[in-house]
C-alpha atoms as one frame of an Amber mdcrd trajectory, in Angstrom:
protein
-110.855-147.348 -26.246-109.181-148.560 -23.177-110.224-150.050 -20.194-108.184
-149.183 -16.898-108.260-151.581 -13.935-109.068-149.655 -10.723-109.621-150.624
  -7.346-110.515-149.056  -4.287-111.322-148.853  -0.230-114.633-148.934   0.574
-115.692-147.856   4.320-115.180-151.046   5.563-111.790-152.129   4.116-113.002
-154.337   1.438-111.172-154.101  -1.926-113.752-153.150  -4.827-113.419-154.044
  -8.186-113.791-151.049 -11.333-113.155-150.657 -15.039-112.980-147.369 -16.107
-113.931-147.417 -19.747-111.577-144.216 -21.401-112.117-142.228 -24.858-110.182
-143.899 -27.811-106.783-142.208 -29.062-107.686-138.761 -30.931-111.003-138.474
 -28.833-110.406-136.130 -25.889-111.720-136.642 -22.480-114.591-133.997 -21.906
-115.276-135.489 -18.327-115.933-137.916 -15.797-118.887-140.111 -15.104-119.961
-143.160 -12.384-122.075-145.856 -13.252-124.249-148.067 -10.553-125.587-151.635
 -12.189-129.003-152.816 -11.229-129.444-155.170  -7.654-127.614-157.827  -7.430
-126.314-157.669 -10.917-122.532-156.542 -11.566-120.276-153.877 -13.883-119.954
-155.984 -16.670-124.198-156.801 -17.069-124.473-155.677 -20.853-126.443-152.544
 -20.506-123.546-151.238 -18.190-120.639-152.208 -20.386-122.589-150.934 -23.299
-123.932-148.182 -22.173-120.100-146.762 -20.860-118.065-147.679 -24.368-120.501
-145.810 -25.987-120.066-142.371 -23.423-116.295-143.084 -23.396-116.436-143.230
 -27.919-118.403-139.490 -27.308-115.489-138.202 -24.916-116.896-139.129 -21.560
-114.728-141.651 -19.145-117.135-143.676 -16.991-116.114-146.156 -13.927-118.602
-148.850 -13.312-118.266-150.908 -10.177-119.158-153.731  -8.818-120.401-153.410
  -5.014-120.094-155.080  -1.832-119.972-158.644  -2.536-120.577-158.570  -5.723
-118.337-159.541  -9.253-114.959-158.924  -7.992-115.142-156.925  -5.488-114.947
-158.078  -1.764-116.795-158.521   0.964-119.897-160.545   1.756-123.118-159.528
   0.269-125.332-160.957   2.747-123.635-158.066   5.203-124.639-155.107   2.691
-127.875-152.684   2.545-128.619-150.455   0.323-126.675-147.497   2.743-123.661
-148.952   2.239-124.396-149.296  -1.504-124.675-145.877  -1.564-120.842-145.374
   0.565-119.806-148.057  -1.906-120.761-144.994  -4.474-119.230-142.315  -2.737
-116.160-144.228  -2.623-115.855-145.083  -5.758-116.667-141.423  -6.390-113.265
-140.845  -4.566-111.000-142.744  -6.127-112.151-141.552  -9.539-111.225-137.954
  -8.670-107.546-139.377  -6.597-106.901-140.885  -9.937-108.204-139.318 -12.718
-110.567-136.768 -12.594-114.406-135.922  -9.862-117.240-137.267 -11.647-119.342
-134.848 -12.968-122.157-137.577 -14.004-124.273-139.939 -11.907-125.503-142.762
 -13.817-127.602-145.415 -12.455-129.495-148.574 -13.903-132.460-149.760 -11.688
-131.625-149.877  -7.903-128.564-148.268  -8.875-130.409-145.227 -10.048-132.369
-145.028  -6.596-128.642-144.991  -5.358-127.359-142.565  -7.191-130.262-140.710
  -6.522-129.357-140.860  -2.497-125.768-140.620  -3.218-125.061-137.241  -5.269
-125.643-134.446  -2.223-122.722-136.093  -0.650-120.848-135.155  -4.179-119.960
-131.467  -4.838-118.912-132.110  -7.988-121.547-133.891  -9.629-123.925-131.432
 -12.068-125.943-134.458 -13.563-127.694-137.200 -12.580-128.789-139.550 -14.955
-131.631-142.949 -13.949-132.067-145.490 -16.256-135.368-147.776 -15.289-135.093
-147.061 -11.832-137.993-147.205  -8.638-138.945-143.798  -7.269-137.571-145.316
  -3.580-135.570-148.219  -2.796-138.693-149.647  -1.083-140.059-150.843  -4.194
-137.259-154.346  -4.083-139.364-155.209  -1.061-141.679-157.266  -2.580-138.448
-159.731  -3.759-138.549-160.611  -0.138-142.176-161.403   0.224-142.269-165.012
   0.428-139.452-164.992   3.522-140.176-162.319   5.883-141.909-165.037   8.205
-138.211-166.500   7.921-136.161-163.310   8.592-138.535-161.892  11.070-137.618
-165.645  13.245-133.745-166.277  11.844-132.651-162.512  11.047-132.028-163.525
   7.689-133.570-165.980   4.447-132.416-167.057   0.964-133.988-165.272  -1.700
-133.792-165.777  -5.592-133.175-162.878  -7.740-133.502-163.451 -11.643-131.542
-166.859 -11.912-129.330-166.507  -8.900-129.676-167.048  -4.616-128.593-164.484
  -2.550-128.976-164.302   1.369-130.673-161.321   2.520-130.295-159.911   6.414
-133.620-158.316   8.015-131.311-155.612   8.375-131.323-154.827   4.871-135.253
-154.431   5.081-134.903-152.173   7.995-132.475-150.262   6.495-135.126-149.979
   3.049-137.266-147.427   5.580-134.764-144.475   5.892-135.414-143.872   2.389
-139.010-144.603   2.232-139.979-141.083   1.264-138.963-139.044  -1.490-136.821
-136.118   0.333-133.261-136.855  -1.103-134.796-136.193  -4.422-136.482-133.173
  -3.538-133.468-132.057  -2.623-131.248-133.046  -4.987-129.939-129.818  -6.850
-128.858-131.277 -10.097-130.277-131.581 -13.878-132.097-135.209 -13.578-133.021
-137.190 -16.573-135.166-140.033 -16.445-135.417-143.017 -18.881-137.767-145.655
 -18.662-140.069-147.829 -20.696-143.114-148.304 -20.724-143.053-151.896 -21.230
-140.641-152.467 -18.492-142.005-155.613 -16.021-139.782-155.486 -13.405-139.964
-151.647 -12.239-143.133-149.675 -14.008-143.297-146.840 -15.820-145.500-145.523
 -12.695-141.667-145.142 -10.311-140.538-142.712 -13.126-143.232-140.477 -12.844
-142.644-140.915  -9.030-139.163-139.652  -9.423-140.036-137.066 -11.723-142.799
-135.536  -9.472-140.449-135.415  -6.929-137.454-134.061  -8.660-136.796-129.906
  -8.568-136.405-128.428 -12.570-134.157-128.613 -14.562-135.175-132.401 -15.006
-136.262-134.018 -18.369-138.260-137.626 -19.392-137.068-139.820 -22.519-139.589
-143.278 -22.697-137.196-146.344 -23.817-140.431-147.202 -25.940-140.530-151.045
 -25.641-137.440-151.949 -24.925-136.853-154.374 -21.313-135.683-153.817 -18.067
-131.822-154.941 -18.340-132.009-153.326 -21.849-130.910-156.274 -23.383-130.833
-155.042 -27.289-127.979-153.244 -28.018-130.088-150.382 -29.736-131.309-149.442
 -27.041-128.318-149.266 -24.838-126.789-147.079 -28.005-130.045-144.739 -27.606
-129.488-144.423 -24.289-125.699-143.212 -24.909-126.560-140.637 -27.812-129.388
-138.966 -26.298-127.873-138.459 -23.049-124.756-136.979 -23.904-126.977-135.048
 -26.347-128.946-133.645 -23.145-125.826-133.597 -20.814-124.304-131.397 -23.200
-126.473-128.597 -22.086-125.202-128.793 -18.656-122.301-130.138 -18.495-120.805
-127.643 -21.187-119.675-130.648 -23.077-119.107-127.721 -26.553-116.784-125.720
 -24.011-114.508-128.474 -22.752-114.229-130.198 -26.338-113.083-127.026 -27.455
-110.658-126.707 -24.572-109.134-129.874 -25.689-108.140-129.209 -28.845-109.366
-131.177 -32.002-107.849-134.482 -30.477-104.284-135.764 -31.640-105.887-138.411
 -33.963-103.308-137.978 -37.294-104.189-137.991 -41.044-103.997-141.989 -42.114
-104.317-142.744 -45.975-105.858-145.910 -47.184-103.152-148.972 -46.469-100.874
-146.918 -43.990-100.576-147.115 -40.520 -99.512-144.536 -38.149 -98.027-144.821
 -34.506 -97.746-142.052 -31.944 -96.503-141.269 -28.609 -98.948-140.874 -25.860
 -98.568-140.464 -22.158 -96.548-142.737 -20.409 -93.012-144.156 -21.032 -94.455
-146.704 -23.572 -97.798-146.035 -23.988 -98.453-145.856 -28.124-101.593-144.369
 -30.468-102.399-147.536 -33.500-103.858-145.460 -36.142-105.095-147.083 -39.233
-107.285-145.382 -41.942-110.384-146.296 -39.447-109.779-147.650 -36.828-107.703
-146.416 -33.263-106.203-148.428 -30.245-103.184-148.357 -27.827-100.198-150.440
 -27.322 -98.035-150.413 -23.829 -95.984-152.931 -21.595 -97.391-154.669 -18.708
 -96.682-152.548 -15.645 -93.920-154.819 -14.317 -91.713-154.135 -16.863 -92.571
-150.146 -16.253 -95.589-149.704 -18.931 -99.073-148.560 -17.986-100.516-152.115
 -19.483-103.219-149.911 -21.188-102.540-151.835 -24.268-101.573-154.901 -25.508
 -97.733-154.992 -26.176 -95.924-155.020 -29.207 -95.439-158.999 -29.128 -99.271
-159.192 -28.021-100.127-157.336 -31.288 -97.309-159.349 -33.205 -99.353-162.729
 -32.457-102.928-160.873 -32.733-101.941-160.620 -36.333-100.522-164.494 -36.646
-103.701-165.347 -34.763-106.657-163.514 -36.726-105.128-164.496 -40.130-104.301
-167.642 -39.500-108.193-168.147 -38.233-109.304-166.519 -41.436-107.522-168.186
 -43.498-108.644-171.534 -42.436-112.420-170.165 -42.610-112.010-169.139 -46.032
-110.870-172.433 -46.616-113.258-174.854 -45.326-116.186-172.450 -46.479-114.547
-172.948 -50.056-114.765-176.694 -49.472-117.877-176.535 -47.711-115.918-178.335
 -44.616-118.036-178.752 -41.574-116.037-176.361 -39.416-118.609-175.225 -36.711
-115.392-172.958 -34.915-111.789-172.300 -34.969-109.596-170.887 -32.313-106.126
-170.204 -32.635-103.934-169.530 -29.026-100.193-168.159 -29.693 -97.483-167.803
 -27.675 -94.051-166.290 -28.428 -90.700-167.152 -26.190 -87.063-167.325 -27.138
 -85.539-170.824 -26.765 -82.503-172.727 -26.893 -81.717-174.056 -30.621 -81.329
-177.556 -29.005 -84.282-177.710 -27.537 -86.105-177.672 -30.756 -84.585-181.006
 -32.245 -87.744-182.336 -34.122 -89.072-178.486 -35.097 -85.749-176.716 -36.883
 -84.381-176.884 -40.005 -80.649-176.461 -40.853 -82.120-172.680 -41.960 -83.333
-172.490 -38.315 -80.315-173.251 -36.542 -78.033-171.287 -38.834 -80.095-168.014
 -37.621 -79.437-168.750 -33.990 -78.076-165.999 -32.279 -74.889-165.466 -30.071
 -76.070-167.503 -27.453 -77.476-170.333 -29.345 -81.276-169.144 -29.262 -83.734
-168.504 -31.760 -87.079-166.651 -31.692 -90.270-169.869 -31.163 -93.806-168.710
 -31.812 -96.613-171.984 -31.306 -99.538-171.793 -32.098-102.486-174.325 -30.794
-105.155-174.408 -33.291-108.796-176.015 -31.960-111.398-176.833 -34.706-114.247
-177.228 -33.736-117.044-179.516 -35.994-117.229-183.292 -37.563-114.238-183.182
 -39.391-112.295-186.675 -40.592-108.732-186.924 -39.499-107.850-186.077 -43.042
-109.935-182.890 -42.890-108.035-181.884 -39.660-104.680-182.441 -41.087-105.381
-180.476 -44.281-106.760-177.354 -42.366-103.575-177.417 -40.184-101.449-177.276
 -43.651-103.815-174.715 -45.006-102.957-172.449 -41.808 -99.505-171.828 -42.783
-100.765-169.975 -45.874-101.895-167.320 -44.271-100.145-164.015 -45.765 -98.863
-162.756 -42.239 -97.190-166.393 -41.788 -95.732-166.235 -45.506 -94.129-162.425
 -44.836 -93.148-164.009 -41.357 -91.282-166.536 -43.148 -89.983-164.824 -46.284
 -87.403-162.519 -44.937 -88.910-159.066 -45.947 -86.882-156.131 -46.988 -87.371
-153.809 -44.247 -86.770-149.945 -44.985 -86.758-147.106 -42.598 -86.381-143.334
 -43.328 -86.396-140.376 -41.933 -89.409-138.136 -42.238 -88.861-135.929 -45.014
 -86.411-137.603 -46.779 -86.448-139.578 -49.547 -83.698-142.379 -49.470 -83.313
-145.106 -46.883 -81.826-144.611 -43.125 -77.806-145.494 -43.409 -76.947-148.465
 -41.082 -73.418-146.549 -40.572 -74.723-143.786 -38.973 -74.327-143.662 -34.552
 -76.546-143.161 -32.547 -75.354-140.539 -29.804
């Protein structure tokens, strides 16, 4: 899967920060869907980030945002309410269809279900809405405030603690709390609703589901989360969530019809041992298909690429990197070693061959090119754990045994053909 950077305008000029989280190559993109993290939180809280790679690995692209003030997005938070929450929704509703596709799916986690809740008449294209432990009116977050309302009703504003964090509160987000005290917007809403909560949950009962679901016009469905917690912490349950709602979107989204629309995906036959590459869209943007597993590879934008994908040098030293870490694991697990942790950073540059006095052999310099350079990857390796000196030393030798280092080093043969033919590509032939 991919994640693509987007950011966007809210109403009052602040820059917001989104990921939209994209099917992986072979997997075709049945629609579009927006998800709104809990108060205060931000897009990458686990039960968003989890919750959207598993809809984007069943064919459904979802943007999560941060709001106002918020992650990485702009603006002051103290300045929001939960209105502009909801125009922070709308808008990102808007750039999702400018650059990709409408959403067709409202997805909200706590307060950002009672938003999405508010938000979706302003959204033709939205069919779905979809709450995840969420209060039956924004109302409910008032009693996070009632230990300072003495202070905001005298100052206009207090300092309030949210989970493990401080965030100053205006009176005028209280005020605003009463345009949505009753359930209308819901009433109203027009879409297929579904509405998971758990029993169990401390921070918003059970009791504002059934709120939401009296409220709500058919088609609208329940699912109970069963014990799992409010910021649905266990990665089961963030997987449940994913499976049974596109299961249940399905219905009314016509997820069958689209997938069949698509085509069965351009995901190639891979045997065991091979890998395949593909063109995608985009000037460099490339399909990495191995027996079971799929990713991308692009250029960063500035040289013209998409930067949907690490580039052909990134994957070059992601190979170095993860065998050179596994090999020195294997190793001090052998020996029993006290290595707690091992990271390995790598960088790749082309250099001057006299710039490299104490590093190159004669070997080295003889394969210097034209201009007296020669290809220079380093790599910084940081062990972690109560190893002697000696230890440390050995472990750095052992690196260099790693297989990708040795076929680095030894000069392979290197053979290409044309498909379909059985004897190697002639280095005479021009190309036109």
């Amino acid at each position: 899967m991919a994640r693509i950077k987007l950011e966007f305008q809210n109403t009052q000029g602040h820059t917001l920060s989104g990921l939209l989280e994209t099917p992986p190559p072979g997997v075709p993109t049945l629609r579009h869907a927006l998800f709104a993290h809990c108060f205060t939180c931000g897009k990458d809280i686990a039960a968003a980030s989890r919750i959207s790679r598993a809809l984007a690995a069943r064919g459904i692209a979802v943007l999560r945002f941060d709001f106002t003030g918020l992650g990485n997005s702009d603006g002051d938070f103290a300045n929001t309410s939960f209105t502009s929450n909801v125009q922070d929704l709308i808008a990102a509703a808007q750039a999702l269809e400018a650059e990709h596709a409408a959403p067709a799916m409202l997805i909200g986690h706590s307060l950002g279900g009672a938003a999405v809740l508010a938000a979706a008449h302003e959204l033709p294209s939205v069919e779905v809405v979809v709450t995840i432990a969420a209060p039956g009116s924004p109302k409910h977050i008032e009693h996070l405030f009632s230990g300072v309302r003495g202070e905001m009703e005298s100052t206009g504003e207090a300092e309030v603690q949210v989970g493990h964090r401080r965030f100053r509160i205006k009176r005028e987000f209280l005020d605003d709390l009463e345009h949505y005290a009753d359930a209308e917007h819901i009433k109203r809403l027009k879409r297929a609703l579904l509405v998971f909560h758990s029993p169990a949950d401390e921070i918003v009962p059970i009791g504002e589901a059934a709120k939401i679901y009296q409220a709500a016009k058919h088609p609208k469905s329940f699912i109970s989360l069963d014990d799992a917690d409010h910021l649905l912490t266990d990665r089961e349950d963030s997987e449940y969530v994913a499976e049974t709602l596109v299961a249940w979107a399905s219905r009314y989204l016509n997820l069958r019809r689209h997938a069949a629309e698509a085509g069965p995906g351009t995901a190639p036959h891979v045997g065991a041992g091979e890998v395949v590459v593909t063109e995608r869209e985009g000037r460099f943007l490339r399909g990495l298909y191995t027996e079971h597993h799929q990713l991308f590879a692009d250029e960063p934008k500035a040289v013209g690429g998409k930067d949907l994908g690490p580039s052909p040098y990134d994957l070059l030293l992601m190979a170095l990197g993860a065998c050179t870490s596994m090999t020195i694991r294997m190793y001090a697990d052998h020996k029993g070693l006290p290595l707690d942790d091992v990271d390995v950073r790598l960088k790749h540059e082309r250099i001057h061959v006299d710039d490299c006095e104490a590093d190159c052999d004669d070997e080295i310099r003889a394969g210097a090119d034209k201009q007296g350079r020669i290809e220079r990857i380093e790599r910084n390796i940081d062990l972690t754990g109560d190893l002697t000196a000696a230890q440390r030393a050995r472990l750095l030798q052992i690196a260099d045994r790693c297989p990708v280092h040795r076929t680095m080093e030894g000069n392979p043969l290197m053979v290409a053909r044309l498909a379909g033919q059985g004897g190697p590509s002639s280095g005479s032939d021009s190309a036109d």
